[in-house]
MDAnalysis code that builds the backbone (N, CA, C; Angstrom):
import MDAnalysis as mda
import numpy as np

u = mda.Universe.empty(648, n_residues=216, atom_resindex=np.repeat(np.arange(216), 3), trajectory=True)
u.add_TopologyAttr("name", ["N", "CA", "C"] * 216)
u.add_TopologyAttr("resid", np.arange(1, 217))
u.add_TopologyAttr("resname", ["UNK", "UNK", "UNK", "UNK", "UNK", "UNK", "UNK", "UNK", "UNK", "UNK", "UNK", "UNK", "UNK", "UNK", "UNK", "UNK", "UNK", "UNK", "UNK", "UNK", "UNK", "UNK", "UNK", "UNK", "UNK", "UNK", "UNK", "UNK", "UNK", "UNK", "UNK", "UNK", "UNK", "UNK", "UNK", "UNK", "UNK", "UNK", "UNK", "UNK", "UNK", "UNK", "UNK", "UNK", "UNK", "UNK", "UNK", "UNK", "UNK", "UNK", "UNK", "UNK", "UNK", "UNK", "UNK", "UNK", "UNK", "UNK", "UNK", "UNK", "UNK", "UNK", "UNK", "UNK", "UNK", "UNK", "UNK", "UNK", "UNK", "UNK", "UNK", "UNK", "UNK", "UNK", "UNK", "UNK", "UNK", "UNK", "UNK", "UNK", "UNK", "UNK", "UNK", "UNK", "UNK", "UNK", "UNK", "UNK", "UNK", "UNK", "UNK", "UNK", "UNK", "UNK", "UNK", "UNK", "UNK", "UNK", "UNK", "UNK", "UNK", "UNK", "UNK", "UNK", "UNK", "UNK", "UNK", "UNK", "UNK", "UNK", "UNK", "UNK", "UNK", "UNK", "UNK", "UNK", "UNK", "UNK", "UNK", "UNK", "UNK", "UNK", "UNK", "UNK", "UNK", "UNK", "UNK", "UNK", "UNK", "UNK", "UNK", "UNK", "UNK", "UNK", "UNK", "UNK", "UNK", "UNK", "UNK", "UNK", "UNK", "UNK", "UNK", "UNK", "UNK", "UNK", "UNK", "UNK", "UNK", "UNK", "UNK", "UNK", "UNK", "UNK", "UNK", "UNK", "UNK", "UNK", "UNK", "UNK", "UNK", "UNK", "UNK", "UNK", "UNK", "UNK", "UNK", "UNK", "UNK", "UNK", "UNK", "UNK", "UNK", "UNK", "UNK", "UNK", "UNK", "UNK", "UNK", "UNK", "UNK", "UNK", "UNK", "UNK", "UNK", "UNK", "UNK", "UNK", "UNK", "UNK", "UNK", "UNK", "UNK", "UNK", "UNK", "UNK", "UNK", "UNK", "UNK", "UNK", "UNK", "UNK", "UNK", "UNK", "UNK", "UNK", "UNK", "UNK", "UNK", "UNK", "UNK", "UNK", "UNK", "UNK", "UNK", "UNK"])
u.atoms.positions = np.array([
    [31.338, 13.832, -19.598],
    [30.806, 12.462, -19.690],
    [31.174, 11.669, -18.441],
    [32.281, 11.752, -17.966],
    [33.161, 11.027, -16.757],
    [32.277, 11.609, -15.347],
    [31.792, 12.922, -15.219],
    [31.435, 13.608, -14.356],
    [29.970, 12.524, -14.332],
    [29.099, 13.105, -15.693],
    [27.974, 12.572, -15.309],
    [27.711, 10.832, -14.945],
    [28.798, 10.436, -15.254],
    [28.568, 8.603, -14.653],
    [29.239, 8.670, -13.248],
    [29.349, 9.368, -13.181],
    [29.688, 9.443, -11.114],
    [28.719, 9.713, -10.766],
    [28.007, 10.915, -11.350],
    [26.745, 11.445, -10.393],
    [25.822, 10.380, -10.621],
    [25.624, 9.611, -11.742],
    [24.480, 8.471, -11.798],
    [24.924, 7.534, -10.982],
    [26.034, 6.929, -10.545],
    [26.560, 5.487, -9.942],
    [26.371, 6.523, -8.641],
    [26.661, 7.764, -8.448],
    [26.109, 8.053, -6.791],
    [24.835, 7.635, -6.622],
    [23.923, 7.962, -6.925],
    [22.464, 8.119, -6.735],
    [22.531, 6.403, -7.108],
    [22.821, 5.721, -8.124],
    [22.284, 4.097, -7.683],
    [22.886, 3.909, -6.352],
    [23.802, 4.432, -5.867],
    [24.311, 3.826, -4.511],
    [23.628, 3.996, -3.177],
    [22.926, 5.510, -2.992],
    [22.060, 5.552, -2.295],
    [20.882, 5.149, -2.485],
    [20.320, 4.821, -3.854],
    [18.942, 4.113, -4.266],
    [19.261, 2.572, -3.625],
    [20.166, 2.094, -3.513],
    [20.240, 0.764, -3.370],
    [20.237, 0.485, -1.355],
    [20.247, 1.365, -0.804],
    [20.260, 1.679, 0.590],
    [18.597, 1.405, 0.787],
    [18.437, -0.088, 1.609],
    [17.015, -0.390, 1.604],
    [17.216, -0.797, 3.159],
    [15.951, -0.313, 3.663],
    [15.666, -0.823, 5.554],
    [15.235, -2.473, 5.469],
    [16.015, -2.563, 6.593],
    [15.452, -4.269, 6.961],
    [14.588, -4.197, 8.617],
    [14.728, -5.155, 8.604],
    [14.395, -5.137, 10.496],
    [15.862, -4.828, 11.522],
    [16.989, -5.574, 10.842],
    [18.259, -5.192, 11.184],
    [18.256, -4.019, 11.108],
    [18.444, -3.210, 10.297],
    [18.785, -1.785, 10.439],
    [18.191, -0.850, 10.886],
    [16.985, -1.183, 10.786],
    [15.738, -0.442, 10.916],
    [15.774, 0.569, 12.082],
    [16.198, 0.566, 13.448],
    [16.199, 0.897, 14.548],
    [17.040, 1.668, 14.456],
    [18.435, 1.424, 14.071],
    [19.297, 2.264, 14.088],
    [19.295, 3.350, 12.923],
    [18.847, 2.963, 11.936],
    [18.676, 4.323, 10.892],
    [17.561, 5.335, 11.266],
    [16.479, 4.893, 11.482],
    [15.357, 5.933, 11.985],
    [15.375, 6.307, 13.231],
    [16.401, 5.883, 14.395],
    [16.348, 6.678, 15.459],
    [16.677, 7.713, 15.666],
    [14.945, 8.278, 16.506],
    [15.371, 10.087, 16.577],
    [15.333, 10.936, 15.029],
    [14.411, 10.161, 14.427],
    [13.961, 11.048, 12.628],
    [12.806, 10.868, 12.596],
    [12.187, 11.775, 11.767],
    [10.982, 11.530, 11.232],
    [11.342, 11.114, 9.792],
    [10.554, 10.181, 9.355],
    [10.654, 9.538, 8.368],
    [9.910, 9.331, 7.098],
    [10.479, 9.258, 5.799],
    [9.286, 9.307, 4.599],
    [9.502, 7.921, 3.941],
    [9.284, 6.771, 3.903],
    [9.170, 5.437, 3.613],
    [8.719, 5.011, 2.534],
    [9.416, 4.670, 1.208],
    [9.027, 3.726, 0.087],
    [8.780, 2.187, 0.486],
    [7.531, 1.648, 0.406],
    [7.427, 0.136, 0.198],
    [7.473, -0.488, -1.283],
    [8.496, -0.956, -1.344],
    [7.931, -1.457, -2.832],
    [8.272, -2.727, -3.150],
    [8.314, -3.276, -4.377],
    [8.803, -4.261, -5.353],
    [9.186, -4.061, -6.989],
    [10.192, -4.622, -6.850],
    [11.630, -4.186, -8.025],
    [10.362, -4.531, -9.290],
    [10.123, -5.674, -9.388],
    [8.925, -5.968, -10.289],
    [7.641, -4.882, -10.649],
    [7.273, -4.038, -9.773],
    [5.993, -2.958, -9.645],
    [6.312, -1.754, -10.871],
    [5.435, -1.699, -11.966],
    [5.471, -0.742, -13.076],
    [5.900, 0.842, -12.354],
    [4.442, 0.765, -11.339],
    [4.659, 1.960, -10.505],
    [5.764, 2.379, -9.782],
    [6.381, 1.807, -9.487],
    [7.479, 1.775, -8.715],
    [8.627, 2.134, -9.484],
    [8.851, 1.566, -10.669],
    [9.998, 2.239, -11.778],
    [9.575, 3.313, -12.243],
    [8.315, 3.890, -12.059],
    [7.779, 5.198, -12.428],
    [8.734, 6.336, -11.864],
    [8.349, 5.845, -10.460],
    [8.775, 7.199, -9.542],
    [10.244, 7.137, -9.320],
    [10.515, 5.742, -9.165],
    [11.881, 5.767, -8.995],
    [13.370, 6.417, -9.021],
    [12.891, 7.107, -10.397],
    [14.042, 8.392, -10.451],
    [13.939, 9.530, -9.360],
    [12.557, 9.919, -9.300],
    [12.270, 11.137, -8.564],
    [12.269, 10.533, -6.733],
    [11.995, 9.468, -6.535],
    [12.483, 8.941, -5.078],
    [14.249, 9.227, -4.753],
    [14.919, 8.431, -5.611],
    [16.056, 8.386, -5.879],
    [16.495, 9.543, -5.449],
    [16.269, 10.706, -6.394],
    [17.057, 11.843, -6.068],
    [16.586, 12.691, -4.585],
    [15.119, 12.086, -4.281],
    [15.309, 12.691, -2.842],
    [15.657, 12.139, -1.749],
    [15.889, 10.802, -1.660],
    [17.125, 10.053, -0.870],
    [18.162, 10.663, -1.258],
    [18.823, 11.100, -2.174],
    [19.910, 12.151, -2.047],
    [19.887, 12.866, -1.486],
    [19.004, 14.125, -1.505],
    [18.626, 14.949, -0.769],
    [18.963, 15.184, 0.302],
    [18.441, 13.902, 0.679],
    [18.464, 14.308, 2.454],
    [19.019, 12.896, 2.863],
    [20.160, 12.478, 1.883],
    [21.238, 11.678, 3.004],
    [21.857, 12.628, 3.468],
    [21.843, 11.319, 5.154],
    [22.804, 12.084, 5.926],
    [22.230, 13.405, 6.496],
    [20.869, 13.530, 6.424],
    [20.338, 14.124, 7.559],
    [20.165, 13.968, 8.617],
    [19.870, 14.732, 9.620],
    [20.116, 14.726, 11.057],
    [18.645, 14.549, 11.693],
    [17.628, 15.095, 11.356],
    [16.273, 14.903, 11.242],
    [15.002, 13.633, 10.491],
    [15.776, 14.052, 9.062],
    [14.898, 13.184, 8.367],
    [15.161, 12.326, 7.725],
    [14.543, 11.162, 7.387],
    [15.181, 9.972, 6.667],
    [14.430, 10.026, 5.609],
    [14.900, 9.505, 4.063],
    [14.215, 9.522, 3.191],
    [14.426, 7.812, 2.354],
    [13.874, 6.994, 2.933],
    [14.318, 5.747, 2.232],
    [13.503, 4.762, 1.709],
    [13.946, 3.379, 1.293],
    [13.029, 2.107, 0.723],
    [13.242, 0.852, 1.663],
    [12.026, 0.303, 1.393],
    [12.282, -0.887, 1.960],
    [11.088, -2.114, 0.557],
    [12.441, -2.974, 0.622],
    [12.030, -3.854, -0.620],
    [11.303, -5.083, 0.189],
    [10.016, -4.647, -0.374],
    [9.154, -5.910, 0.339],
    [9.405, -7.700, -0.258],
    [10.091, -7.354, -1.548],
    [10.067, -9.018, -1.368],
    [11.625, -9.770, -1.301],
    [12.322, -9.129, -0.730],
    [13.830, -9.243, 0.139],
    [13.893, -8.936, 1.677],
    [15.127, -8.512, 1.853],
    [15.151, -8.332, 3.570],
    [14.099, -7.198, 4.028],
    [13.146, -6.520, 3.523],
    [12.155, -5.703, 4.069],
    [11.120, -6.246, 4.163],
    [10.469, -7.537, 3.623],
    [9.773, -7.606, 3.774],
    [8.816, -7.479, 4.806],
    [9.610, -8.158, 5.678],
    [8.923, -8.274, 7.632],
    [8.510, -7.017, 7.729],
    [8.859, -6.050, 7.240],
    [8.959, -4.552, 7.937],
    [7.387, -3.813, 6.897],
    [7.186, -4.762, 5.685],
    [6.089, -4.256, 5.124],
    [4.975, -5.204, 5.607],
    [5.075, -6.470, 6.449],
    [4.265, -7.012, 6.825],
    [3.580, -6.261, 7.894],
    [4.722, -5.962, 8.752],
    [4.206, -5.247, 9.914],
    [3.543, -4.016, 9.778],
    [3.980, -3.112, 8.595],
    [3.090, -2.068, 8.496],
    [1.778, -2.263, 7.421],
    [1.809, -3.451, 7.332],
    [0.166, -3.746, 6.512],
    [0.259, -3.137, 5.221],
    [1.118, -3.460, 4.313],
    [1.303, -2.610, 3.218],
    [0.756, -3.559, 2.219],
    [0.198, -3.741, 1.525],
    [-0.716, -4.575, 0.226],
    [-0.617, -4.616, -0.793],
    [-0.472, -2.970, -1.445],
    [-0.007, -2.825, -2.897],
    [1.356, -2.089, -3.044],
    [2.089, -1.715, -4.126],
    [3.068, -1.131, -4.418],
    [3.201, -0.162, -5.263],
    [3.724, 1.102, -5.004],
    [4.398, 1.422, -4.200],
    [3.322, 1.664, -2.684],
    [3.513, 1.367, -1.614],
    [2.936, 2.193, -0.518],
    [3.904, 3.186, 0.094],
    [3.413, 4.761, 0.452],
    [4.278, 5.757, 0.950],
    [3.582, 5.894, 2.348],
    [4.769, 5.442, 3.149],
    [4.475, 6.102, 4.589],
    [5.294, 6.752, 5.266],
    [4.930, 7.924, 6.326],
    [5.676, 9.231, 6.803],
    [5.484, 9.036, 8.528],
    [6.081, 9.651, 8.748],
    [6.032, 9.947, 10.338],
    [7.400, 9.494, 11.482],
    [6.583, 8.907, 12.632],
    [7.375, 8.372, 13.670],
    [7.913, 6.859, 13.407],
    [9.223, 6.582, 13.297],
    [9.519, 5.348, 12.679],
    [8.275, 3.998, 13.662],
    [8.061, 4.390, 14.638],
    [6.868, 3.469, 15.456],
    [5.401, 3.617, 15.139],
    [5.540, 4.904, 14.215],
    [3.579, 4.842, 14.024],
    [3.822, 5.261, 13.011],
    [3.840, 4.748, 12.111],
    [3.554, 5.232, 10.164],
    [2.481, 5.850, 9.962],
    [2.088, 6.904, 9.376],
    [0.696, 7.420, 8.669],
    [1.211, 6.948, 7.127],
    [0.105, 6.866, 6.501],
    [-0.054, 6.613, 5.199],
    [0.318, 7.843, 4.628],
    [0.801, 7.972, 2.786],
    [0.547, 8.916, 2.140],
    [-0.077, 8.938, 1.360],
    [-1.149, 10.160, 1.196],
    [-1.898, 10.032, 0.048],
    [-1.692, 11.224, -1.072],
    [-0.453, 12.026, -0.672],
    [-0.297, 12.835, -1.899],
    [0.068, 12.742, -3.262],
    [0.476, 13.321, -4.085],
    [1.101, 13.448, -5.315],
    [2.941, 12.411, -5.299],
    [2.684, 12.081, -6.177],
    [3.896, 10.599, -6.394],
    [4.894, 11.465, -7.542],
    [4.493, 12.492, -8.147],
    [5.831, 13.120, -8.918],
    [6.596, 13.683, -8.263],
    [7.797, 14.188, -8.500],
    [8.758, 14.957, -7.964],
    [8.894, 16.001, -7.176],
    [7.777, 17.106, -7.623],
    [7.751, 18.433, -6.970],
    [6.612, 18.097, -5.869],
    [5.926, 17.072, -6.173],
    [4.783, 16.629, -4.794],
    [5.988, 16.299, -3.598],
    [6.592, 15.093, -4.125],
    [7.375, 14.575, -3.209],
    [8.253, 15.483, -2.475],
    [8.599, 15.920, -3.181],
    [10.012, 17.202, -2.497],
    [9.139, 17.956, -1.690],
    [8.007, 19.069, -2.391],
    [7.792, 19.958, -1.359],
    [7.216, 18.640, 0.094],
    [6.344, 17.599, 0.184],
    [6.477, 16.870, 1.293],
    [7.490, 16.719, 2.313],
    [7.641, 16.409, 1.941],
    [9.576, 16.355, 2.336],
    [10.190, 17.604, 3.227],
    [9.977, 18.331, 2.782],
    [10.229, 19.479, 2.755],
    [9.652, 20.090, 4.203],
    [8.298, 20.089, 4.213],
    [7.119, 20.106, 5.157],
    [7.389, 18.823, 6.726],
    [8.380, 17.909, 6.448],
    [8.271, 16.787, 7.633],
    [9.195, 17.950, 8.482],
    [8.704, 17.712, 9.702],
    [8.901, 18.034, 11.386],
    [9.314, 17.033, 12.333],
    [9.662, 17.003, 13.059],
    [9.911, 16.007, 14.329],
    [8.559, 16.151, 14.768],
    [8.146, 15.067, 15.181],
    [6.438, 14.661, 15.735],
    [6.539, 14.137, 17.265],
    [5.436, 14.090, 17.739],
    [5.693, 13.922, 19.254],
    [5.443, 12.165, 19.337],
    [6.399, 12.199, 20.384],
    [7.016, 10.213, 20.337],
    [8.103, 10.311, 21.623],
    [7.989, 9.312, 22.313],
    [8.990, 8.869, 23.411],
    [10.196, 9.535, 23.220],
    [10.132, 9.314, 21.855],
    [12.244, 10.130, 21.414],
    [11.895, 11.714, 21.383],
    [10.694, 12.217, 21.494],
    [10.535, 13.531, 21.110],
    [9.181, 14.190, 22.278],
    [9.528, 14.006, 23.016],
    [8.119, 14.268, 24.316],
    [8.131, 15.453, 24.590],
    [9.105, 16.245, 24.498],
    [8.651, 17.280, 24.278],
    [7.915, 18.521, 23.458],
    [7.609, 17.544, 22.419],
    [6.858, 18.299, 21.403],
    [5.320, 18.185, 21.233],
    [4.850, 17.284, 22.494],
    [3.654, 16.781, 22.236],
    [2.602, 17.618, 23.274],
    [2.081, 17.945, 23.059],
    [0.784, 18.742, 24.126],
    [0.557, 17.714, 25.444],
    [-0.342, 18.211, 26.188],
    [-0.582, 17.687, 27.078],
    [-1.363, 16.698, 27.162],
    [-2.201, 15.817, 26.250],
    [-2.631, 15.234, 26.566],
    [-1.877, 14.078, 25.586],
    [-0.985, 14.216, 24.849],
    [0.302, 13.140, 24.539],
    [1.223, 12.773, 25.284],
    [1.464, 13.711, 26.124],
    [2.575, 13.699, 27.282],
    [1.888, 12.708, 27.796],
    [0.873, 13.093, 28.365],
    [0.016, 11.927, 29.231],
    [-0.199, 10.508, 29.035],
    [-0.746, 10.170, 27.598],
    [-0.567, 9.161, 26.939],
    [0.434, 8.142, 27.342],
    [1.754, 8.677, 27.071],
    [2.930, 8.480, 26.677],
    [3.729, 7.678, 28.110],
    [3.468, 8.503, 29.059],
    [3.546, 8.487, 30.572],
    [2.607, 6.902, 30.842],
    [1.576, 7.634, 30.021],
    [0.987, 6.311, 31.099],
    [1.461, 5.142, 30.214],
    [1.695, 5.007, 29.591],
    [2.146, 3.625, 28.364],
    [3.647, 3.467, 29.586],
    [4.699, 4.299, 29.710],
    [5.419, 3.974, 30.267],
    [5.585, 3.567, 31.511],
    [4.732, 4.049, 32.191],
    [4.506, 3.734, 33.391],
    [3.801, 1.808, 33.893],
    [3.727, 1.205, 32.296],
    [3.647, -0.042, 32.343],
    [4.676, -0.991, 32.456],
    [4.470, -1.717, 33.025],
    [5.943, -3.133, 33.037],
    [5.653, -3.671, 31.544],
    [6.605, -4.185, 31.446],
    [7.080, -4.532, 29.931],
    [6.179, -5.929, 29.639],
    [5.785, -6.672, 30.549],
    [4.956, -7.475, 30.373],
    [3.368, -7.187, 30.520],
    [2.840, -6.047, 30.709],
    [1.614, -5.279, 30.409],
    [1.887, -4.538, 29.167],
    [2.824, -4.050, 28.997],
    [3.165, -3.034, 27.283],
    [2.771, -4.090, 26.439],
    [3.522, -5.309, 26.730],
    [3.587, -6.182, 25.883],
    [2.046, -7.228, 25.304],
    [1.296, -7.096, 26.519],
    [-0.352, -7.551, 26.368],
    [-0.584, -6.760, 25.741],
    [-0.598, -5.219, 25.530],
    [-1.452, -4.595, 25.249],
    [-0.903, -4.773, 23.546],
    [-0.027, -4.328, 23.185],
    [0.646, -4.791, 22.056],
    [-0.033, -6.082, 21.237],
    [0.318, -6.823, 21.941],
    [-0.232, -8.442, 21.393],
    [-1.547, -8.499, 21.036],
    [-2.691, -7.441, 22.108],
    [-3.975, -7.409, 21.989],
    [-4.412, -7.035, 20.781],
    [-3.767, -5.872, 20.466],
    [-3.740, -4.867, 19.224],
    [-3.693, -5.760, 18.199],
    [-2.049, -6.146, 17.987],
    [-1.798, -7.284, 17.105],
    [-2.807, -8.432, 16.239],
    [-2.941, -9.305, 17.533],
    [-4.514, -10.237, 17.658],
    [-5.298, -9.558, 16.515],
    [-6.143, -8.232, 17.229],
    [-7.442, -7.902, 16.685],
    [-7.358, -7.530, 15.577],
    [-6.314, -7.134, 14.844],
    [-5.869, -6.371, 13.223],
    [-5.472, -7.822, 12.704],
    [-5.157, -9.030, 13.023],
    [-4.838, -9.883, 12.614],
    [-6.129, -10.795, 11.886],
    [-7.087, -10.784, 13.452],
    [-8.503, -11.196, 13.192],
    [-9.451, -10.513, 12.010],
    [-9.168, -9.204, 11.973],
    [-9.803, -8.312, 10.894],
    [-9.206, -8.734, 9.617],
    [-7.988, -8.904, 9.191],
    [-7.398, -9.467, 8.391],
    [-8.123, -10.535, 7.573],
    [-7.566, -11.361, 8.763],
    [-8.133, -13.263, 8.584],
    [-9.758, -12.598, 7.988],
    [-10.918, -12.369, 8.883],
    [-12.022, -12.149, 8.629],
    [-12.502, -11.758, 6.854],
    [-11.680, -10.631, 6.816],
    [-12.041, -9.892, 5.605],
    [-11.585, -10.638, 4.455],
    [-10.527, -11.845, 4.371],
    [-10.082, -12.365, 3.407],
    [-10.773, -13.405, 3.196],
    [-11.450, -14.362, 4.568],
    [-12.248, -15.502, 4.640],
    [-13.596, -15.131, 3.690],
    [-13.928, -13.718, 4.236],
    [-15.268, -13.499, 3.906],
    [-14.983, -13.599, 1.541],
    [-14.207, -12.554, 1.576],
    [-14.051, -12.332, 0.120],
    [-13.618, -13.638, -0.638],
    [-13.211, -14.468, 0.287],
    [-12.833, -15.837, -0.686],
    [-14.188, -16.401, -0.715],
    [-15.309, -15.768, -0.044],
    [-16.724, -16.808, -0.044],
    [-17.268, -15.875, -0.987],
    [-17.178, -14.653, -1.275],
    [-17.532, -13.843, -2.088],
    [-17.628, -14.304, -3.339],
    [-15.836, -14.603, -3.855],
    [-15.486, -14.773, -5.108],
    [-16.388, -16.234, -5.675],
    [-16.455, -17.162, -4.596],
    [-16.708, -18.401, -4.660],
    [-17.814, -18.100, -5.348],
    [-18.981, -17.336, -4.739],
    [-20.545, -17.394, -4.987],
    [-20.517, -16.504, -6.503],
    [-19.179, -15.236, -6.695],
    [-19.341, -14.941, -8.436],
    [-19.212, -15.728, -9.123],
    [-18.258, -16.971, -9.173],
    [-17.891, -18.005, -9.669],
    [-19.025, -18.863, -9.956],
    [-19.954, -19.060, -9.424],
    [-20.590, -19.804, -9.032],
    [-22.099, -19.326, -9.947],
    [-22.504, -17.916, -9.443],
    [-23.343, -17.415, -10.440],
    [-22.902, -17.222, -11.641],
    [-21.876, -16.994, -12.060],
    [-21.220, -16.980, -13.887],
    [-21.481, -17.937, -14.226],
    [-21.168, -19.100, -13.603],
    [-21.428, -20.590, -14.248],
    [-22.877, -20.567, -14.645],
    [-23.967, -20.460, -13.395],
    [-25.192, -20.854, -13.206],
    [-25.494, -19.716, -14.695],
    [-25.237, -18.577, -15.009],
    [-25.762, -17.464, -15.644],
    [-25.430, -18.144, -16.858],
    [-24.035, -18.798, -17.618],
    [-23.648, -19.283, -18.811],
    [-24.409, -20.379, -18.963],
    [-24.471, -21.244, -17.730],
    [-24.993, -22.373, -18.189],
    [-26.489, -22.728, -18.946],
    [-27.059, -21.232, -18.353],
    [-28.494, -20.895, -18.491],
    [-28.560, -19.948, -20.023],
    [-27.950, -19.478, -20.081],
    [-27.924, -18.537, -21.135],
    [-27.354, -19.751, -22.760],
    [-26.830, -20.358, -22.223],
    [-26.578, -21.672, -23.087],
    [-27.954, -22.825, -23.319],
    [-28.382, -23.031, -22.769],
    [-29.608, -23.518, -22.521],
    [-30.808, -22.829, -23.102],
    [-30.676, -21.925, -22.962],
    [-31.634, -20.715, -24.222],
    [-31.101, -21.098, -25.594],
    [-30.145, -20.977, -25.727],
    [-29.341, -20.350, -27.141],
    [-29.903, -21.988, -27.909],
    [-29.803, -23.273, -26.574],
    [-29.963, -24.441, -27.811],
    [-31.293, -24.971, -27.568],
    [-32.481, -24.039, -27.014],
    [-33.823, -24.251, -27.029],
    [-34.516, -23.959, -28.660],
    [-33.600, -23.323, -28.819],
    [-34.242, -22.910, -30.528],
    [-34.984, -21.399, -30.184],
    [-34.244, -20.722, -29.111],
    [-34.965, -19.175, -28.818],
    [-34.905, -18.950, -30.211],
    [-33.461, -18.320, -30.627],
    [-33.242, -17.440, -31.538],
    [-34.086, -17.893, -33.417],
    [-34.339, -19.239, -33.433],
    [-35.214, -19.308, -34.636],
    [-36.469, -19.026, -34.204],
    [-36.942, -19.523, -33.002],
    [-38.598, -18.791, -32.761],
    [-38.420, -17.518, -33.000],
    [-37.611, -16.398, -32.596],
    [-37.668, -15.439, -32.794],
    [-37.731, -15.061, -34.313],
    [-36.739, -15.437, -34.828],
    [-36.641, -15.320, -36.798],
    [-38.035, -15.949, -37.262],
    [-38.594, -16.574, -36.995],
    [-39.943, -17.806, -37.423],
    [-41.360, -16.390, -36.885],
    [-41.186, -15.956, -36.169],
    [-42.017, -14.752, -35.357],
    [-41.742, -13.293, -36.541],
    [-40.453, -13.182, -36.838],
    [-39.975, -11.925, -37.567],
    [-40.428, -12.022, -38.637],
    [-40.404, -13.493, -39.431],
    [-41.299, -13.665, -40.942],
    [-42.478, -13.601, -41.038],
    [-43.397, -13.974, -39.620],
    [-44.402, -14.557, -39.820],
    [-44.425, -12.978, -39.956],
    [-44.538, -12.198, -38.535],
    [-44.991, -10.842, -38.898],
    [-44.444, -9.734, -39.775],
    [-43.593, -10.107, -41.136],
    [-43.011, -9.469, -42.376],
    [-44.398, -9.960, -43.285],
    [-44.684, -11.307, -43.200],
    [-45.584, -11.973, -43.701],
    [-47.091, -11.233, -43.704],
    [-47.487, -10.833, -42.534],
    [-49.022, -10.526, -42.462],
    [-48.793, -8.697, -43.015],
    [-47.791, -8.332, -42.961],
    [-47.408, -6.663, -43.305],
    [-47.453, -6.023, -44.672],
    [-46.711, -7.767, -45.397],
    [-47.471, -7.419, -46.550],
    [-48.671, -7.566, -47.123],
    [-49.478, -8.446, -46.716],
    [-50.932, -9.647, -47.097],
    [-51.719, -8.061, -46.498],
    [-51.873, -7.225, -45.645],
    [-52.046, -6.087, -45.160],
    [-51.748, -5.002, -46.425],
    [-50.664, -5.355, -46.669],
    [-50.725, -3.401, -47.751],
    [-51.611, -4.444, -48.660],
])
């Protein structure tokens, strides 16, 4: 009994190990990385939670790979802003500087064998793993002054920002005009109901019960 409440208070201790922007740099440098976004509140998120949990065990204190969370509505948040994360849980993998999304399996044996499968990827910290036309890339990005890295950055920034703004402006005009036809559709469909449709109709149903029999 004594044994198994150690091994549970271990695993809350590394479950409770969440990235900020502070830490951020120094925990993922030189790893490839598998990234929980979440919120303590998210159904989904207490789903998996056990099976996350135990593979942050896993692989604390690896030398390669990191397996961790970052709580979007505490000190992570910034860090889920920046990677455009929307719903919860979001899983992202890779170079702590370029996240890919995940779209696999969220149970246990999905997660693990994943896990399992991460490599060091080609990245400034890892240039030698990248073919030749990453090398190149990479070179030429560096071969910029920090105040050209930094335009180009900002440019990026800007235009995913603008797409943002755009797509939310547009859907708030969206919702406006459903709103807008529901009304127009009730208001109209109400307007029937107290025209006296439904007795013309009954007044129509007798008349012609009426001639069906005068007929036999």
């Amino acid at each position: 009994m004594f044994k198994s409440v150690l091994i549970a208070a271990s695993v809350a201790t590394v479950a409770a190990v969440e990235l900020t922007p502070e830490t951020y740099g120094a925990a993922t440098a030189g790893k490839t990385v598998f990234l929980k976004f979440f919120a303590p509140w998210c159904g989904h998120c207490k789903k998996m939670k056990p099976d996350w949990d135990t593979l942050m065990t896993k692989y604390e204190g690896n030398a390669k790979i990191l397996v961790a969370d970052v709580d979007c509505t505490a000190g992570g948040k910034p860090l889920c802003d920046t990677n455009g994360v929307k719903g919860f849980p979001t899983l992202k993998f890779g170079d702590p500087s370029n996240l890919e999304d995940y779209e696999g399996g969220r149970d246990g044996p999905a997660l693990t064998k994943f896990a399992s499968e991460l490599k060091p990827v080609c990245s400034p910290a890892n240039i030698d793993l990248c073919d030749e036309e990453g090398k190149a890339a990479i070179m030429k990005l560096q071969a910029l002054s920090a105040d050209e890295l930094a335009e180009i950055i900002k440019a990026g920034d800007d235009k995913a920002a603008a797409a943002e703004k755009l797509f939310a402006d547009e859907l708030e005009k969206l919702q406006a005009t459903y709103k807008q036809l529901q009304e127009d559709k009730d208001t109209a469909l109400a307007e029937v109901k107290a025209s006296g449709l439904g007795m013309a109709k009954a007044v129509q149903g007798a008349a012609a019960a009426t001639a069906t029999k005068e007929e036999l």
